[in-house]
PAKEKOL-573992 format. One record per residue (C-alpha): residue number from 1; x, y, z; residue in one letter. Coordinates in steps of 0.2 Angstrom, whole numbers. Layout:
! PAKEKOL-573992
SITE	seq	east	north	up	type
SITE	NUM	X	Y	Z	a $
...
! end
This chain:
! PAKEKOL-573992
SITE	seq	east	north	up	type
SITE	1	73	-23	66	x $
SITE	2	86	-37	68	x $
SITE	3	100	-33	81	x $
SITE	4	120	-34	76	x $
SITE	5	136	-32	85	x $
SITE	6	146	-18	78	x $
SITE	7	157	-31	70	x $
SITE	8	143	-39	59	x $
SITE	9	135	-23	54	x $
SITE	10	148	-16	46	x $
SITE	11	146	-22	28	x $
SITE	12	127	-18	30	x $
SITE	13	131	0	36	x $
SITE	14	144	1	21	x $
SITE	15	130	-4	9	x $
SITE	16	119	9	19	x $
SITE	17	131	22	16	x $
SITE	18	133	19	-4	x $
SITE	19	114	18	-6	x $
SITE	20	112	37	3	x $
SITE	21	126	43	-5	x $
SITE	22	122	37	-24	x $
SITE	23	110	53	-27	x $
SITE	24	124	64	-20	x $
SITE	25	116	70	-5	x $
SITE	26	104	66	11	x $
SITE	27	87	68	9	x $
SITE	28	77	75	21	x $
SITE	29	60	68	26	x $
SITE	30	49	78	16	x $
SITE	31	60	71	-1	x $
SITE	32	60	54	5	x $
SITE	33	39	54	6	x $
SITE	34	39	63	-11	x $
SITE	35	50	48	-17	x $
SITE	36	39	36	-10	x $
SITE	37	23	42	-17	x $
SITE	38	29	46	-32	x $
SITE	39	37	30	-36	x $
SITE	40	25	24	-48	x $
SITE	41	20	41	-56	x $
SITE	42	15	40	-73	x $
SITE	43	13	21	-70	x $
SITE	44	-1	7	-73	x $
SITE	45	-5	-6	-68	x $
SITE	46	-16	-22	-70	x $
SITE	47	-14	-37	-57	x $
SITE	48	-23	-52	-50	x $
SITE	49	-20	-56	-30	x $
SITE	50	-25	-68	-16	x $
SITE	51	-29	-64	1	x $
SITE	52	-27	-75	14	x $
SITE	53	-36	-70	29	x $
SITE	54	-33	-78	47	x $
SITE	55	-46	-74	62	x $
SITE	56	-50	-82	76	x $
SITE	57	-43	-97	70	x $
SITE	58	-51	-97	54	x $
SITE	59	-44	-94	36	x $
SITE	60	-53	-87	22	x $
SITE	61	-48	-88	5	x $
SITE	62	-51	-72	-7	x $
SITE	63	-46	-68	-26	x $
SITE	64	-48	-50	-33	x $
SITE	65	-42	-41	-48	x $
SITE	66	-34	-24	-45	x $
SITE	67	-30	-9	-58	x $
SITE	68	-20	7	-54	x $
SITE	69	-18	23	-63	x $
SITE	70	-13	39	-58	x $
SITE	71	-17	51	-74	x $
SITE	72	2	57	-75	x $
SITE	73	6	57	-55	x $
SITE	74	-8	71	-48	x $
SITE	75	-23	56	-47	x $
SITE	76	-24	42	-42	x $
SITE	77	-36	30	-47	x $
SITE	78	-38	11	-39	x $
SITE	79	-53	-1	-44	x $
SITE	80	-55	-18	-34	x $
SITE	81	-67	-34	-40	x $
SITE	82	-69	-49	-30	x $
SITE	83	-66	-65	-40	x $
SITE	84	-69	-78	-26	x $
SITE	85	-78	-82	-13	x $
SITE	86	-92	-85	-20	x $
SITE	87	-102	-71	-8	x $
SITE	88	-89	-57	-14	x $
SITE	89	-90	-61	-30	x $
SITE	90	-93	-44	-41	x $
SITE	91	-92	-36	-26	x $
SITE	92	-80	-18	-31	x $
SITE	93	-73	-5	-25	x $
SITE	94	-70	12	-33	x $
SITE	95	-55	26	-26	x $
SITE	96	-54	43	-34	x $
SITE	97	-39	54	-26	x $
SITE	98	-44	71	-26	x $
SITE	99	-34	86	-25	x $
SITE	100	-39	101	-13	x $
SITE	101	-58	91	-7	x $
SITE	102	-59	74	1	x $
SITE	103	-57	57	-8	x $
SITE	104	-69	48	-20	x $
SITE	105	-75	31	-14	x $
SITE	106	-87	20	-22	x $
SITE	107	-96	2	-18	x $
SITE	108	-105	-12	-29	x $
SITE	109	-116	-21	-21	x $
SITE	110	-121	-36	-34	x $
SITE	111	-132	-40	-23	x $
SITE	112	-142	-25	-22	x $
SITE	113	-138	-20	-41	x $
SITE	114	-132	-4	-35	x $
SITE	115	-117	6	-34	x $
SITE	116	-116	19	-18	x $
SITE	117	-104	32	-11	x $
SITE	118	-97	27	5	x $
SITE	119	-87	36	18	x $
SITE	120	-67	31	18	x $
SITE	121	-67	25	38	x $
SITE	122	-82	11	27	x $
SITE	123	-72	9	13	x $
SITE	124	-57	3	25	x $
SITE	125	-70	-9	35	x $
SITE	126	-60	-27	35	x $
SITE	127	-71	-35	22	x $
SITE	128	-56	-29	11	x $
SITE	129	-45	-39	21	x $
SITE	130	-30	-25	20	x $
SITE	131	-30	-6	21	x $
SITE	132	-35	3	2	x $
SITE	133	-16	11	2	x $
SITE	134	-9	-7	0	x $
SITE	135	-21	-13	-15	x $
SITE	136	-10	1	-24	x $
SITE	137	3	-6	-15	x $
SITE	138	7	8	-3	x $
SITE	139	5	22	-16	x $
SITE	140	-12	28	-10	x $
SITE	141	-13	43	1	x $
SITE	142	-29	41	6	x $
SITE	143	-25	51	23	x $
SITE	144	-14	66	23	x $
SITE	145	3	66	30	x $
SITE	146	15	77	37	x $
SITE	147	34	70	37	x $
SITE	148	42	74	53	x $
SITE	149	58	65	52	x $
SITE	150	68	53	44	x $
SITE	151	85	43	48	x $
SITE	152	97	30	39	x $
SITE	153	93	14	43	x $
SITE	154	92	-4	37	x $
SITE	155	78	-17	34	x $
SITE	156	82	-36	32	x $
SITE	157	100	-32	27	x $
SITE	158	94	-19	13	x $
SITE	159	98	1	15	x $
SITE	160	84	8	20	x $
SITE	161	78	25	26	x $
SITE	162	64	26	42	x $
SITE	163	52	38	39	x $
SITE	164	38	45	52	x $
SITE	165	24	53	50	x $
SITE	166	12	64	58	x $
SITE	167	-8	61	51	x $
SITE	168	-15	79	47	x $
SITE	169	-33	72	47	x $
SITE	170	-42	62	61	x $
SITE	171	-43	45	59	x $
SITE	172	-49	29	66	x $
SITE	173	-32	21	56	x $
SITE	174	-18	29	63	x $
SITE	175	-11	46	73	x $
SITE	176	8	40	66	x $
SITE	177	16	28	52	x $
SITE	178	30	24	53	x $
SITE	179	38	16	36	x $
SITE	180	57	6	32	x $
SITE	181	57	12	13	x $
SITE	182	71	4	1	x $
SITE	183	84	15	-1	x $
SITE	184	85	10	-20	x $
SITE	185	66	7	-27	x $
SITE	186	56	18	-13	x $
SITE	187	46	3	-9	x $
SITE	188	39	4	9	x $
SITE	189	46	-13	15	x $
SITE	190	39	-9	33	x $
SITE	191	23	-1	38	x $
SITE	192	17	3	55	x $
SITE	193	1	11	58	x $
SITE	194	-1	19	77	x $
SITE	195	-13	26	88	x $
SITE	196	-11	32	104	x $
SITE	197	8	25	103	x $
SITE	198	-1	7	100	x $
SITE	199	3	-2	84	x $
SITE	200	-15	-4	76	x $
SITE	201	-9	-12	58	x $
SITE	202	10	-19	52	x $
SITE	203	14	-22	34	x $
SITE	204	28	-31	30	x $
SITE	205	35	-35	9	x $
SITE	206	40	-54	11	x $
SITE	207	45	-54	-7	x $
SITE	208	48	-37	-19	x $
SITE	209	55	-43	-37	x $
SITE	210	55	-33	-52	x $
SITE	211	42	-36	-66	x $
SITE	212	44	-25	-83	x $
SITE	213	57	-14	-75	x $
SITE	214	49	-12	-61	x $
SITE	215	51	-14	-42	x $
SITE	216	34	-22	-35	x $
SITE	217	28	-31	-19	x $
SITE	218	26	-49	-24	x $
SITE	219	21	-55	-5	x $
SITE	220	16	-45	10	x $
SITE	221	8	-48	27	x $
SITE	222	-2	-37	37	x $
SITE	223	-5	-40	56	x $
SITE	224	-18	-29	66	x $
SITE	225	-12	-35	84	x $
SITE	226	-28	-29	94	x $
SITE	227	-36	-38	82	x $
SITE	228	-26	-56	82	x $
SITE	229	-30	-53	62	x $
SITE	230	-16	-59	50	x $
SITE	231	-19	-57	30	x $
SITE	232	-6	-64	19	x $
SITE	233	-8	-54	1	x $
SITE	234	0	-64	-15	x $
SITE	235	2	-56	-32	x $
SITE	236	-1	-69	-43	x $
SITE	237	-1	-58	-59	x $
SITE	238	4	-41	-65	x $
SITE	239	5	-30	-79	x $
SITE	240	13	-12	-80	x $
SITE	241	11	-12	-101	x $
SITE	242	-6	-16	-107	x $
SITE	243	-14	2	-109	x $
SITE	244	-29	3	-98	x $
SITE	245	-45	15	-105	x $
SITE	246	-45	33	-96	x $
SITE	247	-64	31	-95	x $
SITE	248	-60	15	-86	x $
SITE	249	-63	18	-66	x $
SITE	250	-80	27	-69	x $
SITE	251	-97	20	-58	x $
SITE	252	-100	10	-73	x $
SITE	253	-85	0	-72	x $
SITE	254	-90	-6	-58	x $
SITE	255	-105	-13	-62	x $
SITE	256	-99	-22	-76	x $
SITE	257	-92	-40	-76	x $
! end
């Protein structure tokens, strides 16, 4: 969070106070995480994003293509297919949000012409680069939350609220996230993944513009610090209007090119 004297924050708390007050009251935590997930209900999307990866002074380049649904806000649906590097290629990845049982997650392995269910703590293994909840943009529950509080704050000069949560389920991500969220489009700007009091993964939004009405993460970065991991992801193409099929993220999907 950047520091200002009293003097200099002024107009940012002024701003902060317009933004809270445009819905006519203060949420409280549970409505801000409600906002926040539910920001792209009833939304879909097609996109086409880069991952640059950095690693023990390395950089890896990878492409994939990226659809979202959410069949009218209750499930979520994410599928994932590696474009580039060459040794990725047509590898996928299948996410099923389920309500009341444990999550969906589904693998294609080109290599081995088969597609296998997989636990989430492997579906989350780095050779994604980032964390499954990002590839929907920060949509993805994919590890139950309790909000336990919330406060006015700012983020880069943007009203923002901070938001903390407590993880219901154990986890090798996270005990506590803590997430700056726009005031205005409910887009986690900030994302801080702890354990033990530890930050374990940071996402920051570099660039969120609007395409087709809406608000979207154009450029984030995410930093594992125990790690020294840094993975730059650019979305280089979206589309929030072409329909996509309802029997689209099946097993079979996957496996088709």
């Amino acid at each position: 969070m950047r520091r200002t004297t009293p003097l200099l924050a002024l107009p940012i708390l002024f701003a902060s106070a317009l933004a809270f007050a445009a819905d006519g009251h203060s949420r409280s935590a549970a409505e801000v995480q409600s906002s926040r997930y539910g920001r792209l209900d009833g939304k879909h999307f097609t996109a086409e994003v880069e991952m640059q990866i950095e690693r023990d002074g390395r950089r890896e380049d990878r492409r994939l293509l990226v659809w979202r649904d959410d069949e009218g806000g209750s499930h979520e649906r994410i599928l994932a297919r590696f474009v580039a590097p060459a040794d990725l290629k047509d590898f996928g990845l299948l996410f099923l949000e389920n309500e009341n049982r444990p999550n969906d997650y589904f693998v294609h392995q080109p290599e081995l012409a088969r597609v296998r269910r997989v636990s989430e703590s492997v579906a989350s293994q780095d050779i994604y680069g980032v964390d499954l909840d990002f590839l929907g943009f920060g949509v993805a529950q994919s590890v139950r939350c309790e909000a336990t509080g919330v406060e006015h704050s700012d983020f880069e000069g943007r009203p923002a609220y901070r938001l903390t949560e407590r993880a219901l389920d154990s986890n090798q991500r996270f005990d506590e996230r803590v997430t700056w969220i726009d005031a205005t489009s409910f887009v986690p700007v900030r994302t801080e993944h702890r354990r033990g009091g530890k930050p374990m993964l940071i996402a920051q939004v570099r660039r969120l513009e609007t395409i087709q009405g809406v608000a979207t993460p154009m450029e984030s970065v995410f930093e594992r610090p125990a790690a020294a991991e840094r993975v730059t992801m650019i979305v280089r193409r979206i589309d929030y209007e072409t329909p996509i099929a309802r029997d689209f993220f099946s097993t079979l999907a996957l496996i088709k090119r």
